[in-house]
C-alpha positions as CSV (number, residue, x, y, z in Angstrom):
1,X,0.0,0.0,0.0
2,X,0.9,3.5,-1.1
3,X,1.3,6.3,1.3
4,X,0.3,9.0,-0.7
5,X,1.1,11.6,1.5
6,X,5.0,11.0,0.7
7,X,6.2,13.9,-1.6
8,X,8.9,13.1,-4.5
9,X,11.8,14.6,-3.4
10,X,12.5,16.3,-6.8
11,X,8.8,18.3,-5.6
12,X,9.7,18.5,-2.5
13,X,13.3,20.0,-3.3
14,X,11.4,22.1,-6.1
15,X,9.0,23.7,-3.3
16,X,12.3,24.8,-1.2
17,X,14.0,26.0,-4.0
18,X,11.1,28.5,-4.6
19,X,11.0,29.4,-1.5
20,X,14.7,30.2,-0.8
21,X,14.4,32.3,-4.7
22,X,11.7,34.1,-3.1
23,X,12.3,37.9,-2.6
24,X,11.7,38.0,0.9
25,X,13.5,34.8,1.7
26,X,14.7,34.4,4.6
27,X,18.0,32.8,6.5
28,X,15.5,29.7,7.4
29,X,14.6,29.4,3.9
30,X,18.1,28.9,2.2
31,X,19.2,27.0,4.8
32,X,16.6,24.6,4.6
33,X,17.0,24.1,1.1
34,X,20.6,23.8,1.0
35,X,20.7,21.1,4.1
36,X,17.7,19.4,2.1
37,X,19.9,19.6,-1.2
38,X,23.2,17.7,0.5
39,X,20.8,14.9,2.0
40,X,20.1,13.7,-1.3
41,X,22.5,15.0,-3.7
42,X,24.7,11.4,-3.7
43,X,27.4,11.8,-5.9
44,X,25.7,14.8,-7.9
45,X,28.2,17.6,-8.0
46,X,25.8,20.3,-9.5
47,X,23.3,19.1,-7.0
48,X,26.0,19.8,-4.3
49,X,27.2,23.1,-5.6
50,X,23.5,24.5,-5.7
51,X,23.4,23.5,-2.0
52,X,26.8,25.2,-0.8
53,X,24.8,28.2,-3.1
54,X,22.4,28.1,-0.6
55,X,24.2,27.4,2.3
56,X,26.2,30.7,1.4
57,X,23.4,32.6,1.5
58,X,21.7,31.8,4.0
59,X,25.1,32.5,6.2
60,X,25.5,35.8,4.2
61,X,21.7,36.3,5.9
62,X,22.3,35.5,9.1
63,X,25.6,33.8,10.4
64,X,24.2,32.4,13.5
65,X,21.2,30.8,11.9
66,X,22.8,27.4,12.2
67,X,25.8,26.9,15.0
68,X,27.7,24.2,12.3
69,X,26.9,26.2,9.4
70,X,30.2,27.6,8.6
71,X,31.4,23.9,9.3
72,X,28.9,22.6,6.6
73,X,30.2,25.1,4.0
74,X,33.9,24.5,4.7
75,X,33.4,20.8,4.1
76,X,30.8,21.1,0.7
77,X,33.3,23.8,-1.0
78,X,36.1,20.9,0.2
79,X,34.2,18.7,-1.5
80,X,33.5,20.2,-4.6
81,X,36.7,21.9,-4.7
82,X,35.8,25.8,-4.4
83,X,38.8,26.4,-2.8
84,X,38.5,29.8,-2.7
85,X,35.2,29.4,-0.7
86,X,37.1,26.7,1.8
87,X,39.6,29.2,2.4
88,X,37.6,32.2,3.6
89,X,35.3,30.1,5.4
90,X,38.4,28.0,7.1
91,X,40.1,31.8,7.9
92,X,37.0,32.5,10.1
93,X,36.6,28.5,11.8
94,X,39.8,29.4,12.6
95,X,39.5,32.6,14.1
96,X,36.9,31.2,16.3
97,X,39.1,28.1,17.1
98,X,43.0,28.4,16.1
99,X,43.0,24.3,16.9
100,X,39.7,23.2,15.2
101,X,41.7,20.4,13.1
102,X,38.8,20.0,10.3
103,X,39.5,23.2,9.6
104,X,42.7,23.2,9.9
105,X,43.0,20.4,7.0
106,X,40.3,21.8,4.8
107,X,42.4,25.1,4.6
108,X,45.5,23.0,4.0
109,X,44.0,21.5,1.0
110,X,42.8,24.9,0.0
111,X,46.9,26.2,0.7
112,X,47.5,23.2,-2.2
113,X,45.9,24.4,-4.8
114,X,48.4,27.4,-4.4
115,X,51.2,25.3,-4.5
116,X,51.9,26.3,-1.2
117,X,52.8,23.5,0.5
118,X,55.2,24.7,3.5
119,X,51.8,26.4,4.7
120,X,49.4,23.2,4.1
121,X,52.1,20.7,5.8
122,X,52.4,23.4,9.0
123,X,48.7,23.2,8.8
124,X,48.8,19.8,8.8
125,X,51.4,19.4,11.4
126,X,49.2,21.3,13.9
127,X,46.2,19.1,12.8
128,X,48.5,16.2,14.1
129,X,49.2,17.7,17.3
130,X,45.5,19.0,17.7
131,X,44.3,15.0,17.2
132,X,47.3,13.1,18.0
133,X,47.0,9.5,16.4
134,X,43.9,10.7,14.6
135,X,44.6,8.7,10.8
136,X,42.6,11.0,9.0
137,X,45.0,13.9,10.2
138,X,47.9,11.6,9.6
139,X,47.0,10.4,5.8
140,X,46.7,14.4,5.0
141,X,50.0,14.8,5.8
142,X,51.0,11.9,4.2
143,X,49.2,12.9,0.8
144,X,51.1,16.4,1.1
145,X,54.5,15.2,1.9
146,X,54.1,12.6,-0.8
147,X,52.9,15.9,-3.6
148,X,56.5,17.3,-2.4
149,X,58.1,14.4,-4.0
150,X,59.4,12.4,-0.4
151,X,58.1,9.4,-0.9
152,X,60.3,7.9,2.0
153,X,58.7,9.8,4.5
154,X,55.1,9.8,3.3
155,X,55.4,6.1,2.9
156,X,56.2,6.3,6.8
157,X,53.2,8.2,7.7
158,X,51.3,5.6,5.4
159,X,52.1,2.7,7.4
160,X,51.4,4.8,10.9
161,X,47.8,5.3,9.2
162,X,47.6,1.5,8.7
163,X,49.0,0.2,12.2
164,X,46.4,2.6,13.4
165,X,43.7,1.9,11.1
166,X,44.7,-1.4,9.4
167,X,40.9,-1.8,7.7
168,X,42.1,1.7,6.0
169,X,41.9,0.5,2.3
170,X,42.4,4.5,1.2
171,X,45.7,4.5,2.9
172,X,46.5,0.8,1.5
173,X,46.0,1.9,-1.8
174,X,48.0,5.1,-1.9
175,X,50.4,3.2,-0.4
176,X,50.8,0.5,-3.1
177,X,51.0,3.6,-5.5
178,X,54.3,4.4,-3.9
179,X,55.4,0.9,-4.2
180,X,54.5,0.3,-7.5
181,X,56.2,3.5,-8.4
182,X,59.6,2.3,-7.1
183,X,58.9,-1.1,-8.7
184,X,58.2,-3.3,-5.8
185,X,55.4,-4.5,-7.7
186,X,54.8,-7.8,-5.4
187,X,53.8,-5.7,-2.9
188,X,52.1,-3.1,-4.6
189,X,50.0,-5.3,-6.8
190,X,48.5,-6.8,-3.7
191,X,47.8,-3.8,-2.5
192,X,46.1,-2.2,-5.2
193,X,43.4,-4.4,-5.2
194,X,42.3,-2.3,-1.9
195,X,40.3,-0.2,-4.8
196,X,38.2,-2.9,-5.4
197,X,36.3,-1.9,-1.7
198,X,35.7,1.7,-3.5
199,X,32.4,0.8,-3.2
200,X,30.9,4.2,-4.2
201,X,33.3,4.4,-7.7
202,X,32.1,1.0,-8.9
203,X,30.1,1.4,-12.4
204,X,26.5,-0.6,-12.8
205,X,28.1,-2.9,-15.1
206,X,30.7,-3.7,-11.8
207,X,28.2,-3.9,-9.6
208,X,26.3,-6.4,-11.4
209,X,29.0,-8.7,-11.9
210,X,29.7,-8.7,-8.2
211,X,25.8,-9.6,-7.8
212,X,26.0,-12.9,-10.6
213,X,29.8,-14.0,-9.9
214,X,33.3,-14.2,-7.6
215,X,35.7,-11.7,-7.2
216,X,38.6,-13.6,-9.3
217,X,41.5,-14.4,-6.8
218,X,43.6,-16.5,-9.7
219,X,41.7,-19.4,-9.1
220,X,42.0,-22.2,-12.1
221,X,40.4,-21.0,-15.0
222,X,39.3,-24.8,-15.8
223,X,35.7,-25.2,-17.0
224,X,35.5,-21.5,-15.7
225,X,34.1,-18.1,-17.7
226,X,36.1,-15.2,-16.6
227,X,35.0,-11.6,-17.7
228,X,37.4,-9.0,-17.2
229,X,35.9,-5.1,-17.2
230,X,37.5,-2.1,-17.8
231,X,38.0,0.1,-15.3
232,X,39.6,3.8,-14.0
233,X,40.3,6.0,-16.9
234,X,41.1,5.7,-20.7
235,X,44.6,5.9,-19.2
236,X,44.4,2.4,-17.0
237,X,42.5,0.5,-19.8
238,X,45.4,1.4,-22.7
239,X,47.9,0.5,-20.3
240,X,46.3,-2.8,-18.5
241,X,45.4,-4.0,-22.2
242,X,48.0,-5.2,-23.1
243,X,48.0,-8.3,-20.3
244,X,44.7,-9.8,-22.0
245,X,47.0,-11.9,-24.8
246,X,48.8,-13.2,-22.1
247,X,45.5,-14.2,-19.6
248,X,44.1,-15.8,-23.5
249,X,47.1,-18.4,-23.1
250,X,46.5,-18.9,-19.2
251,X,42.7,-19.7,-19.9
252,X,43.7,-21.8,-23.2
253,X,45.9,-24.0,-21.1
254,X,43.8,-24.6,-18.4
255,X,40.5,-24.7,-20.4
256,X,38.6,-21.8,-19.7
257,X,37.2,-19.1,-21.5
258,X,37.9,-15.1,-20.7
259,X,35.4,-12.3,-22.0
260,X,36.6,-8.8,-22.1
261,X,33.6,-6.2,-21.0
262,X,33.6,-2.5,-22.6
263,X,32.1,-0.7,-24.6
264,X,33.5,2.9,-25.0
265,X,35.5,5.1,-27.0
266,X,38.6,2.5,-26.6
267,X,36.3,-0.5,-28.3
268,X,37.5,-1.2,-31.9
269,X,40.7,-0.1,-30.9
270,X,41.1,-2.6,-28.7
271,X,39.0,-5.2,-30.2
272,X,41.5,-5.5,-33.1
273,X,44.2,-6.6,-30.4
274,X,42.7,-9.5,-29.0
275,X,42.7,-13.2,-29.7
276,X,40.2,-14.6,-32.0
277,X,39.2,-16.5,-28.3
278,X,38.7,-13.7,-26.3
279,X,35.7,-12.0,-27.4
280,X,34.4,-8.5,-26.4
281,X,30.8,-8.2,-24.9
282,X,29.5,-4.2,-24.7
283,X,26.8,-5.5,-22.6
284,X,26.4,-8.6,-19.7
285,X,25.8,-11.3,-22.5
286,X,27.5,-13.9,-20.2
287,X,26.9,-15.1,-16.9
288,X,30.8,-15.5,-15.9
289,X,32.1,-17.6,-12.9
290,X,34.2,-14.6,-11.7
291,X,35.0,-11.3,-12.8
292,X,37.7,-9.2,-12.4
293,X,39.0,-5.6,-13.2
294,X,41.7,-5.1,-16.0
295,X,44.4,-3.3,-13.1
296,X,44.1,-6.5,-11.6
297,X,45.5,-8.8,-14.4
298,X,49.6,-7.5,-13.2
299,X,48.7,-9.5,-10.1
300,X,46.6,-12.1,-10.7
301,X,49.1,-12.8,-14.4
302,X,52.5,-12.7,-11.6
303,X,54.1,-9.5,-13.9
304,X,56.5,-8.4,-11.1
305,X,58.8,-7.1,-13.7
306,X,58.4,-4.5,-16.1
307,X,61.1,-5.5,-18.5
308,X,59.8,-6.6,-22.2
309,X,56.7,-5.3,-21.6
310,X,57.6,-2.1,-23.9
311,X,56.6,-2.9,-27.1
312,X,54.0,-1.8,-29.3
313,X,50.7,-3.6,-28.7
314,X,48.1,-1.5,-30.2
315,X,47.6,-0.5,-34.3
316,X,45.6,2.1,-36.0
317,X,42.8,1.0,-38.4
318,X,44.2,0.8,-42.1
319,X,41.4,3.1,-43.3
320,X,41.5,5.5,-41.2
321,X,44.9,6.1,-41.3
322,X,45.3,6.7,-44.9
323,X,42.1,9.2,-44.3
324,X,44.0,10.8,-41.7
325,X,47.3,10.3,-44.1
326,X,45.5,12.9,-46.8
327,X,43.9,15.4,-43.8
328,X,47.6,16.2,-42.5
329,X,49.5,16.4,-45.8
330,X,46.9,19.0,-46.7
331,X,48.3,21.0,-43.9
332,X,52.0,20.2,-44.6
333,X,52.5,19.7,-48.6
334,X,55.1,22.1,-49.6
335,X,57.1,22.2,-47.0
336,X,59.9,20.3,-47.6
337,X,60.7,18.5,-44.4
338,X,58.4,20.0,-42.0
339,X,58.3,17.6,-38.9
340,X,54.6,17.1,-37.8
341,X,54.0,16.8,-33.9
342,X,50.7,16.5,-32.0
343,X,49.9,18.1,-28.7
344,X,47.9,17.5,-25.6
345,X,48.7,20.6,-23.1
346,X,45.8,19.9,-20.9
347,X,43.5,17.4,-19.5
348,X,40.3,16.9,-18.2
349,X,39.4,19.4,-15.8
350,X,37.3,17.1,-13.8
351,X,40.8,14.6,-13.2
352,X,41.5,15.4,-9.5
353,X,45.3,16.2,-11.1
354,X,44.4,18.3,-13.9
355,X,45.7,21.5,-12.3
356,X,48.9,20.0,-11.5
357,X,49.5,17.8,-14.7
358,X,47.7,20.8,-17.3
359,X,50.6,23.5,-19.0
360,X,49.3,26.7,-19.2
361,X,48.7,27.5,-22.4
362,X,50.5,31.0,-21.9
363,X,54.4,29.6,-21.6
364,X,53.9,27.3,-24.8
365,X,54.9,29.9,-27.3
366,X,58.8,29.3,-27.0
367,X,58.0,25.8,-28.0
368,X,55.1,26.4,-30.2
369,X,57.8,28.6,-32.4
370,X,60.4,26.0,-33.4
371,X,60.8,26.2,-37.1
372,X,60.2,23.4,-39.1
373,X,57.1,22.1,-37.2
374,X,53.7,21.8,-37.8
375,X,51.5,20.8,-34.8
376,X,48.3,19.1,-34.3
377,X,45.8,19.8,-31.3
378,X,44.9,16.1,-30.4
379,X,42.3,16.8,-27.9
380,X,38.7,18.0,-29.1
381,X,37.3,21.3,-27.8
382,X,40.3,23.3,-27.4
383,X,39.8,25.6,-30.8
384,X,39.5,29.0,-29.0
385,X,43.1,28.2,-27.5
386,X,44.3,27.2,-31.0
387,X,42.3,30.3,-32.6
388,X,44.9,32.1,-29.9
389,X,47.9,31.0,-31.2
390,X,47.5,31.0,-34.9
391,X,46.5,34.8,-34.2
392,X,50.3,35.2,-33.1
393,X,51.6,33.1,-37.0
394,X,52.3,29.6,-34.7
395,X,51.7,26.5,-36.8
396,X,49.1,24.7,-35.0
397,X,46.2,22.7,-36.2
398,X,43.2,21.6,-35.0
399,X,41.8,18.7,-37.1
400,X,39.6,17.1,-34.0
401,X,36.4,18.1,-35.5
402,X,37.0,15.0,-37.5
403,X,37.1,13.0,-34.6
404,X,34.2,10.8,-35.7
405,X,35.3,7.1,-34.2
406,X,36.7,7.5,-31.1
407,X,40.2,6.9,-30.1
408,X,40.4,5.2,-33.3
409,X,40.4,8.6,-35.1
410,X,43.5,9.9,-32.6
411,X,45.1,6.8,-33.3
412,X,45.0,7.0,-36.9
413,X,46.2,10.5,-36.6
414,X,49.0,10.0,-34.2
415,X,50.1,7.1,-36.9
416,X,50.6,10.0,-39.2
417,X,52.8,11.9,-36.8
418,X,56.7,12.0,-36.6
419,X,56.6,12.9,-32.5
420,X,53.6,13.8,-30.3
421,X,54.6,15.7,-27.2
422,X,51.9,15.6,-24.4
423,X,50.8,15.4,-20.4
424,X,50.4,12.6,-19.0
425,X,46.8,12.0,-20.3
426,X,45.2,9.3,-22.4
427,X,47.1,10.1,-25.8
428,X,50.0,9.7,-23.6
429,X,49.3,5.7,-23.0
430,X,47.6,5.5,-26.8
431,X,50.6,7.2,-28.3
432,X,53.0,4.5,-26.3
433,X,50.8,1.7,-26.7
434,X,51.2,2.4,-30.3
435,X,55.0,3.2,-30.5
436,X,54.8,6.7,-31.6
437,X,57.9,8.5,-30.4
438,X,57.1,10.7,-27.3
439,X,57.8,13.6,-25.2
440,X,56.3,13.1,-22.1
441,X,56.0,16.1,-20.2
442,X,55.4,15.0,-16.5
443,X,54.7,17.1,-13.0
444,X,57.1,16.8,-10.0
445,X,54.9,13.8,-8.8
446,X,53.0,12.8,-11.0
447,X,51.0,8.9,-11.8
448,X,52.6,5.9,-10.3
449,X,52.9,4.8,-14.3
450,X,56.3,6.5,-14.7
451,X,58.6,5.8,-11.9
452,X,60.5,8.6,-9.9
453,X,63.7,9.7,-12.2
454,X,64.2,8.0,-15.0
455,X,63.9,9.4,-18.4
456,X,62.5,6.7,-19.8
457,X,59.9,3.8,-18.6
458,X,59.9,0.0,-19.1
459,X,56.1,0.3,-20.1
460,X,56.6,2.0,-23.3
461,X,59.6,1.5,-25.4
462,X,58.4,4.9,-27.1
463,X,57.9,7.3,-24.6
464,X,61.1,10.1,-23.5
465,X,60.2,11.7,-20.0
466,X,60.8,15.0,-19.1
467,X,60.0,15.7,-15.3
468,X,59.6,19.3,-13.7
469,X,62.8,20.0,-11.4
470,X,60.2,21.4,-8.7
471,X,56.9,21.9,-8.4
472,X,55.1,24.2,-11.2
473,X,58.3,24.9,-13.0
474,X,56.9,24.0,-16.9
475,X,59.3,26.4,-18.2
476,X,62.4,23.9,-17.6
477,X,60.3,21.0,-19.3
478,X,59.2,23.1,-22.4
479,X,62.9,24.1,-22.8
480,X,64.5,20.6,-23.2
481,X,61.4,19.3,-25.1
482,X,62.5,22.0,-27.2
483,X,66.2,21.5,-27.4
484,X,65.0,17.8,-28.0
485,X,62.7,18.5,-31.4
486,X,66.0,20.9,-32.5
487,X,68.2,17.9,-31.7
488,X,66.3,15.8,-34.1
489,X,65.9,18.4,-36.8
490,X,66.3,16.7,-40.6
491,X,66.7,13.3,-39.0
C-alpha cells in the first residue's frame, strides 16, 4: 500500500527552492534548502554546488542561523573543490578556534591548490598535534608530503595510518601507489586491489558482476568463464590491455574461457588486439564464474617485472589512417621537411590532477615557435586556444572536429605523426601503446605509471620523460622538449 502523502523529493526539493528564490526569503529558507539539497545529492556535484549556493546565503543572511553552518560550507566547498570558498570560510573556523583540526586540514588542501605547500604541511602538522594519532590527520599529511616528491617519508606516515587503522583501504592503496612506483610491484599489486572496496566508484556494469559471480583471486580457469571489465580511466584500460593476450594463453591451457567487458570510445581499438578467443561483450551477455578488473591482471598474471613489456601492442585502423594520411598532408604539402607533432597541453578538468599535470597554455609559445614544425591539437574542444595561437603566426592545427570514431580517429592521426609531445593524459598511454615516439612532459609527482627519475619507462619503449625539477616549474620541461625537437631536426 501506497502512502500517498510522501512527496517526491525532486517536488519537495522544487517547493524549497522557490521558497529560498523568493524575494523575501529568509536565512531559514536557504538554509533549509541547502541542508535538504546535501541529503540527497549522492554523488551529484551540481546538485552539491547549488546546495553550498544556498548554504552561502543563508550564512551571508544571518551567520548564526545554524551553529555548524560555517562547518557545513567549509566541508561542501572541500568537496567540490571551491577552494576559494574553503579558504575564507576556514580563515573564520579558525578565528573562532586556532586548533579546530577540520578546519585546519580543509584550509590546508585549499593552501595546495596554491602550491603552497610549507603552509598546508604546518597546517597539517598542527592538525597532528591538535588530534594526535587521529589517521585522518595523519594520511593528510601523508598525501602532502608525498605531492613534495618524499616518498620515503610519506610512505612512513602511510604505514602509521595502517598500524592505526589497518581496515584503512584509502591508505593501503595510496600506499601501493608508492610501491609500485619504485617497482616493488609484489607488494604493490597486492595492494592495489584495496580499490576494489571503493564501493561508491564501482560502475553498474561492476556492480552487477559482483551480484552474478566471484571476485577472481587466480583461481583455475578450468571449465571457468572469466570476464574482465574495464575500469579507471582511458589511461588504465590502454595501459592494462595489453595483459589480455597473455591471460588468453593462461585460460587456453587450463581450459577456460575469458570475455573482455567494454564498450567505450577504446572499443574497436582494442578489439582489433585480442585473440580470436577472447571475445568483447558491450553489454552482460555472459553469466561469468568470476569477474575481475583489467588493473588486476599484473597481479593475478605474476608481472612483477616491467622489463619486455615495452613494445608496441596497439595498431591504428588501415582506413582511417590513410584518411588521416590525406587530412595532414593538406596542412603540410610544400614544406619540404616539416616535422609534424601532436599536442595535448591539458587534460580533463574534472581529473582530481588536472591542475597540477595541465601547461598553461601562456608559456607554450617558445615551444610552439620551433621552425620546421607543424603541430596538431589532439584533444577536441580546445579551438579557442588554437584560434589564440595561430592569431600570433604559430603553426598549430586543430583537425579534431574530424574525430568521428573515437580513439580510433587519434590513433590514426597520431600514426601519421613524426613525434607527439603531451601530459600525462590518455594520448599519452595510446601514443605509447602504439609506438609513436614521445615527449612526455610529466609534473614533479606525478602517476605511479612512470617511476620517480628516469627518463625513460619500461612500459613504453616509445615514450622520452621529461619531469619538472620542482613543483610548477613548466618552463624547464618546455625548454629541453625543445632542445629535444632541434636535436632531431632533418633526422
Amino acid at each position: 500500500m501506497t502512502d500517498t502523502n510522501i512527496e517526491p523529493v525532486d517536488d519537495y526539493l522544487a517547493d524549497l527552492r522557490a521558497r529560498a528564490a523568493a524575494p523575501h526569503a529568509g536565512a531559514a529558507d536557504c538554509l533549509a534548502f541547502g541542508q535538504a539539497l546535501l541529503q540527497h545529492a549522492g554523488r551529484d556535484k551540481a546538485r552539491r554546488r547549488e546546495a553550498l549556493a544556498a548554504l552561502v546565503r543563508a550564512y551571508q543572511l544571518d551567520p548564526s542561523c545554524e551553529p555548524a553552518l560555517l562547518h557545513t560550507i567549509a566541508q561542501t566547498g572541500f568537496i567540490v573543490r571551491d577552494w576559494s570558498l574553503v579558504d575564507s570560510a576556514t580563515a573564520r573556523l579558525l578565528e573562532r578556534n586556532s586548533e579546530d583540526a577540520n578546519a585546519l586540514i580543509w584550509r590546508a588542501a585549499a593552501v595546495q591548490q596554491r602550491n603552497d605547500f610549507d603552509t598546508a604541511e604546518r597546517l597539517l602538522r598542527e592538525a597532528v598535534r591538535v588530534v594526535p594519532g587521529n589517521p585522518v590527520a595523519l594520511h593528510k599529511l601523508a598525501l602532502c608530503i608525498k605531492e613534495q616528491a618524499r616518498f620515503a617519508e610519506a610512505e612512513a606516515l602511510l604505514r602509521q595510518v595502517l598500524e592505526l587503522s589497518p581496515d584503512n583501504v584509502h591508505a593501503l592503496f595510496d600506499l601501493s601507489e608508492l610501491e609500485i612506483r619504485t617497482g616493488r610491484f609484489t607488494e604493490g599489486w597486492a595492494h592495489y586491489e584495496s580499490r576494489v572496496a571503493f564501493g561508491d566508484d564501482l560502475n553498474n556494469a561492476q556492480h552487477a558482476l559482483a551480484s552474478i559471480s566471484a571476485h577472481w583471486q587466480g583461481e583455475s580457469l578450468e571449465g571457468k568463464t572469466l570476464i574482465v571489465y574495464g575500469e579507471q580511466g582511458n589511461g588504465d584500460c590502454l595501459w592494462a590491455v595489453r595483459f589480455l593476450p597473455l591471460l588468453a594463453q593462461r585460460a587456453r591451457r587450463e581450459g577456460g574461457r575469458v570475455i573482455f567487458g567494454h564498450d567505450g570510445s577504446l572499443r574497436h581499438l582494442f578489439e582489433r588486439m585480442l585473440p580470436a578467443d577472447l571475445p568483447l561483450e558491450t553489454s552482460l551477455e555472459t553469466r561469468p564464474d568470476f569477474h575481475c578488473g583489467l588493473m588486476s591482471l599484473p597481479l593475478r598474471l605474476g608481472v612483477f617485472d616491467a622489463t619486455g613489456w615495452g613494445a608496441r601492442y596497439l595498431n591504428a585502423e588501415p582506413a582511417l589512417v590513410q584518411a588521416w594520411r590525406e587530412r595532414v598532408h593538406a596542412h603540410t604539402a610544400g614544406r619540404s621537411g616539416s616535422r609534424k607533432v601532436g599536442l595535448v597541453w591539458n587534460g580533463n578538468p574534472e581529473h582530481i590532477r588536472d591542475m597540477r599535470r595541465s601547461v598553461p597554455v601562456e608559456q607554450f609559445e617558445p615551444l610552439l615557435s620551433v621552425p620546421g614544425v607543424t603541430w596538431f591539437a589532439l584533444s577536441p574542444g580546445r579551438s579557442e586556444t588554437v584560434a589564440q595561437w595561430r592569431a600570433r603566426r604559430l603553426d598549430v592545427v586543430d583537425l579534431t572536429h574530424h574525430f568521428q570514431s573515437g580513439f580510433d580517429d587519434v590513433a590514426a592521426l597520431l600514426a601519421n605523426l613524426d613525434l607527439v609531445v603531451t601530459i600525462d593524459s590518455g594520448p599519452a598511454h595510446l601514443a605509447g601503446a602504439l609506438g609513436v615516439p614521445t615527449c612526455l612532459m610529466i609534473d614533479h609527482v606525478s602517476a605511479w605509471f612512470w617511476g620517480d627519475e628516469s627518463r625513460t619507462t619500461a612500459w613504453y619503449d616509445s615514450i622520452e620523460i621529461f619531469r619538472q625539477p620542482e613543483i610548477g616549474a613548466w618552463a624547464p620541461v618546455l625548454a629541453k622538449v625543445r632542445e629535444r625537437i632541434e636535436m632531431t631536426r632533418g633526422v
